[in-house]
C-alpha positions in Angstrom: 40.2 33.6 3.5 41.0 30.5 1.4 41.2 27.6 3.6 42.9 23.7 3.0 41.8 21.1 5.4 44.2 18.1 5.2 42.5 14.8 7.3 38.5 14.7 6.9 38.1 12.8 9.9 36.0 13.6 12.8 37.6 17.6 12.6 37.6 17.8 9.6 34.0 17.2 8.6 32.8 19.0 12.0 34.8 22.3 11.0 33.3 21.9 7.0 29.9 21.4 8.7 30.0 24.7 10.9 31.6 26.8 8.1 29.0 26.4 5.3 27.7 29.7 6.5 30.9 31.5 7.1 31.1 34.1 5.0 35.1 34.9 6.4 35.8 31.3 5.7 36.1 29.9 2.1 37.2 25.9 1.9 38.8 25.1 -1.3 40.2 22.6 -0.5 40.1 18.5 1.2 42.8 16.2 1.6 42.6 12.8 2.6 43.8 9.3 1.8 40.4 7.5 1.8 38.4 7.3 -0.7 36.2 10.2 -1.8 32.9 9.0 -1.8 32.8 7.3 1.1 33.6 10.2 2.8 31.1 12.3 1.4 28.6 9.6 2.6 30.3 10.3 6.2 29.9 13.8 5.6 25.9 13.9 4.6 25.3 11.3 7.1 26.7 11.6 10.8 25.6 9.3 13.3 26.3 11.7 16.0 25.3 14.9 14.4 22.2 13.2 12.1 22.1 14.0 8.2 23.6 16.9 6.8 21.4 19.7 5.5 23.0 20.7 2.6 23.0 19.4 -1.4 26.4 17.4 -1.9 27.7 16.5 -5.4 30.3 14.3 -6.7 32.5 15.8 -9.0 35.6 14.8 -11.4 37.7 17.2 -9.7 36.2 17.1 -6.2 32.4 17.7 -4.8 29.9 20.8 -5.1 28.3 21.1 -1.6 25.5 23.9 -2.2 26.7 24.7 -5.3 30.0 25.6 -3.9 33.2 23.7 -6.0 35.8 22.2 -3.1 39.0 20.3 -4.8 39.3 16.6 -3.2 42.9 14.7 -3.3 44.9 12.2 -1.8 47.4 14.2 -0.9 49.1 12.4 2.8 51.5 15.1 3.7 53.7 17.9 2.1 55.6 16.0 0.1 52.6 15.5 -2.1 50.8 19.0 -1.4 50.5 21.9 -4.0 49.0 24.6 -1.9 50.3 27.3 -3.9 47.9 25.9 -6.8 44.8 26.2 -4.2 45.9 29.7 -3.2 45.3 28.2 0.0 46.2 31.0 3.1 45.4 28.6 5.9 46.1 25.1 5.9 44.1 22.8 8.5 45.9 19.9 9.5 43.2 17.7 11.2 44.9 14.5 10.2 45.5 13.4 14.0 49.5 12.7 13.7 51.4 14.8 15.7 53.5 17.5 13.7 57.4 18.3 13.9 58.3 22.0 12.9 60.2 20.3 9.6 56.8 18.7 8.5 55.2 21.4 8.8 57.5 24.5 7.1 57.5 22.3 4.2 53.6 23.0 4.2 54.4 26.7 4.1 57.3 25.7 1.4 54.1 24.1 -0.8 52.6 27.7 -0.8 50.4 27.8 2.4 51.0 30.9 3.7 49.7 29.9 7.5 49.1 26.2 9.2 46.7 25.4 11.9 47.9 22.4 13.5 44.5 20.6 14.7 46.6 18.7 17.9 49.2 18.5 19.9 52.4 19.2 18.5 55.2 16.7 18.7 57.7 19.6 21.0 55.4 22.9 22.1 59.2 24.5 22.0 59.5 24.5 18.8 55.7 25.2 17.8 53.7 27.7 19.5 50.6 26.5 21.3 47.4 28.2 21.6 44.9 27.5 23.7 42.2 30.3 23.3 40.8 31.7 27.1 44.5 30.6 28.4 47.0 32.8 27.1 46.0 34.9 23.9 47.9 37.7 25.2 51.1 35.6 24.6 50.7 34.3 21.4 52.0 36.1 18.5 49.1 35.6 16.0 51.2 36.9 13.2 53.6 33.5 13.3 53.2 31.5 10.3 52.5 28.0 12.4 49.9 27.8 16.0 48.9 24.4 17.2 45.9 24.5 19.5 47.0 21.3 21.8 44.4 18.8 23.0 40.3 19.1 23.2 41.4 18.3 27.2 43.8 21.3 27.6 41.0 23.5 25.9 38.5 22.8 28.1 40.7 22.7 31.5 43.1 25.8 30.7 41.2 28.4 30.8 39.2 27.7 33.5 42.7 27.4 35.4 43.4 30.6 34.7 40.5 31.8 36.3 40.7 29.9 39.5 44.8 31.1 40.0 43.6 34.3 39.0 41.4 34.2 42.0 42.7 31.9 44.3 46.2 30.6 43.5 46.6 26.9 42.4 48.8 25.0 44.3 48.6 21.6 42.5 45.9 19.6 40.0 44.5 16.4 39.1 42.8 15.5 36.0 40.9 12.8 34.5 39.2 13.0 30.9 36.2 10.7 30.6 36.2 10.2 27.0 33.8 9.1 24.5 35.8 6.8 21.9 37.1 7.3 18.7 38.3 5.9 15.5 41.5 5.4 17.8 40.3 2.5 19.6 38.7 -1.2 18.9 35.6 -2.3 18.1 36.4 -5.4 19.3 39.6 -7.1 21.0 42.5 -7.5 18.6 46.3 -7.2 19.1 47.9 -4.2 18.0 50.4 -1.5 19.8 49.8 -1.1 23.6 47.5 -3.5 25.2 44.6 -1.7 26.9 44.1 0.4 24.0 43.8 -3.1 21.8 40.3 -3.7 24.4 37.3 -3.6 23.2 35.6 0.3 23.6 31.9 -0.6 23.0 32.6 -2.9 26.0 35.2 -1.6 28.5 36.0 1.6 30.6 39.9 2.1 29.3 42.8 3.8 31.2 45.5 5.6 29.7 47.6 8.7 30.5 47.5 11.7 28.3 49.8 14.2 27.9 46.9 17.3 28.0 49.2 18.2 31.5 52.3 18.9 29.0 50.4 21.4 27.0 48.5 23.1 30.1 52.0 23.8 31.1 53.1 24.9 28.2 50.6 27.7 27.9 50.2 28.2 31.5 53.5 28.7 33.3 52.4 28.9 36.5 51.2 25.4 36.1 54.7 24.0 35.4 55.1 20.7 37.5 51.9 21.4 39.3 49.5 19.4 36.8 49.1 15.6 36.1 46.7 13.8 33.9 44.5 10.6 32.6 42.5 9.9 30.9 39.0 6.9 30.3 38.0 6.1 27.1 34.3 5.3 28.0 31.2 3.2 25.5 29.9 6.3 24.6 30.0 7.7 20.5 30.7 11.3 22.3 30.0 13.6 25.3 33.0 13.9 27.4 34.0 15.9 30.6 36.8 16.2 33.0 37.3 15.4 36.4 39.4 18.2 38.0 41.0 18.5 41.6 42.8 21.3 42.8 44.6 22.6 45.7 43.9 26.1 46.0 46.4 28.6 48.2 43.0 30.8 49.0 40.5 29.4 51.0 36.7 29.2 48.8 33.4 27.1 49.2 32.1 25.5 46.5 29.4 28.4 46.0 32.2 30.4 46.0 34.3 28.7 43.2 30.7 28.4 41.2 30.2 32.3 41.7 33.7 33.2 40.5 33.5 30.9 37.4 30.2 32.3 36.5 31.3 35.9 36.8 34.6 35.2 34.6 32.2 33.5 31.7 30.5 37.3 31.1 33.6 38.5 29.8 36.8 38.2 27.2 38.6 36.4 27.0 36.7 33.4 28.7 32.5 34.3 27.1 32.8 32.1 23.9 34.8 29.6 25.4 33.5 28.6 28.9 29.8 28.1 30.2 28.7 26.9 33.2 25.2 25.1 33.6 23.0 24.5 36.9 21.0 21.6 35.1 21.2 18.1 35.9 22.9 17.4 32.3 24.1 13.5 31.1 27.0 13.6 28.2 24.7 13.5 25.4 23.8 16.9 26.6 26.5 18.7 25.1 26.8 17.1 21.9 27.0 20.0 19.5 28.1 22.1 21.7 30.5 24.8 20.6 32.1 25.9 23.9 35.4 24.3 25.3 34.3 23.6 28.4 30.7 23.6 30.4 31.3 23.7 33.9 28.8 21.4 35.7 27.7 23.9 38.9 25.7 20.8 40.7 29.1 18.8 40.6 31.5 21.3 42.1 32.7 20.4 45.5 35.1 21.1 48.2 37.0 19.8 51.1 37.9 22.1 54.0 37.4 24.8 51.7 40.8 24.3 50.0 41.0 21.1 47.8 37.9 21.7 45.0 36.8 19.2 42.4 34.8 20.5 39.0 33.2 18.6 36.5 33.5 19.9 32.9 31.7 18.6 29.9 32.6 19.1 26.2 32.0 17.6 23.1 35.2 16.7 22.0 35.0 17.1 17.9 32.2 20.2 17.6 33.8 22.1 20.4 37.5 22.2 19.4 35.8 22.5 15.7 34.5 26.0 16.6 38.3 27.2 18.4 39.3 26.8 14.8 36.8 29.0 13.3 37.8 31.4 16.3 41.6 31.0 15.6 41.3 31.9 11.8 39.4 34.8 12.6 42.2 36.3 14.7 45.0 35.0 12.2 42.5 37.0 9.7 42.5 40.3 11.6 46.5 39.8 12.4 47.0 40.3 8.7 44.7 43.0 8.2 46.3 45.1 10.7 50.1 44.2 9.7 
């Protein structure tokens, strides 16, 4: 499977990184407006992940990472793309910028036969959203064009679905407590919004995120039920949610831990969710490849009926490996067409 990835950012570099020994997954391909070298310096050394353990080569067409040739371009967007030339069946677009349908047919125009959008799409009407342990049984995998929402909604959806499943969810409350990224300051300057133009090394920074939109999208039953915010916090990664729900069936905490940890054993939920009984910190689940882990100490309940969960997740490596997962089942869609 021939595979384009267009944005080497933080998605980019952490999907390259976990597919060097994919046999299923062949990159031919990067795309990105900044300057080559400098991001295969990025790519070989990671201060979050540590140096990369693999021989990386400049070349006049691209780079040779263990001996493998991938083509490097500036290419922005499809105007300038030539996927067709790449032979390119998947394209990856990890560039960050929310996608329109228009934007991204005239990827599949270029010759991609199939995009992944790596984010939230700008209208989940018009592109079809998947977020995998949520609703895999209603997406049709043999579309041309899936988005798989937010990191948030990845971590948070599924384990949704388990506790309506279960219990019913009447209502819920999220907060992400987010590590920050390239997206935020280093320092305060003026720029668009005003809390976002703080200082992120320095400050804990509110926002509201629309993670709610996309759990509603692929959960119906969630539809005006969910609301969510988000805290950019000083830490380089490590995040977790703070989730409250109202639930129609009465459950202790044990119970709600028991449930959870009986769902994880089994598909669709075993490669997304875990659940830990540790005392873990955020820098715990850096490199971790599941959505969400469920933090079993931090579960709590209120009269049996209102619960709150914590759930970590690294943010980059996590949603990183849902893309591996996701090209896998638009592989076997094909096969069996």
């Amino acid at each position: 499977m021939n595979i384009s990835i267009l944005g080497f950012g933080r998605i980019g570099r952490d999907l390259l990184r976990q597919t060097l020994n994919n046999d299923l997954i062949n990159i031919v391909s990067i795309s990105d407006i900044a300057d080559k070298e400098n991001l295969l310096y990025l790519l070989k050394y990671d201060t979050i992940y540590g140096k990369l353990d693999a021989d990386i080569e400049s070349t006049d067409t691209g780079f040779k990472i263990n001996g493998k040739n991938i083509v490097f371009n500036d290419w922005k967007d499809a105007s300038e793309a030539s996927w067709q030339d790449l032979e390119t069946d998947i394209l990856i677009v990890s560039t960050g910028r929310k996608q329109d349908l228009e934007e991204v047919n005239e990827h599949i125009a270029k010759g991609c036969k199939r995009v992944l959008i790596a984010s939230t799409p700008k209208s989940g009407s018009d592109i079809q959203i998947y977020v995998p342990g949520a609703n895999d049984t209603k997406v049709d995998f043999n579309n041309d064009i899936i988005s798989l929402g937010s990191n948030t909604a990845n971590a948070v959806a599924p384990l949704l679905k388990i506790i309506h499943e279960k219990y019913g969810v009447e209502r819920a409350f999220l907060t992400t407590v987010h590590g920050y990224s390239n997206s935020n300051r280093l320092a305060d300057v003026a720029g668009e919004g005003f809390r976002l133009n703080r200082a992120a090394g320095e400050n804990i920074i509110p926002a509201i995120t629309k993670s709610s939109e996309v759990i509603e999208t692929v959960l119906p039953f969630m539809k005006d039920k969910v609301a969510s915010s988000s805290m950019t916090v000083p830490v380089p990664d490590g995040s977790t949610v703070d989730l409250t729900i109202d639930i129609k069936t009465q459950a202790t905490s044990e119970e709600i831990n028991q449930t959870i940890k009986e769902a994880i054993k089994h598909l669709p939920y075993n490669k997304v969710l875990d659940i830990t009984f540790d005392p873990i910190v955020s820098s715990d689940v850096v490199g971790n490849s599941h959505s969400g882990i469920i933090d079993g100490l931090a579960t709590m309940d209120i009269n049996n009926n209102k619960i709150k969960i914590l759930v970590w997740f690294d943010n980059g490596w996590g949603y990183s490996a849902r893309i591996i997962d996701t090209i896998t089942k638009l592989s076997e869609s094909r096969v069996n067409e």
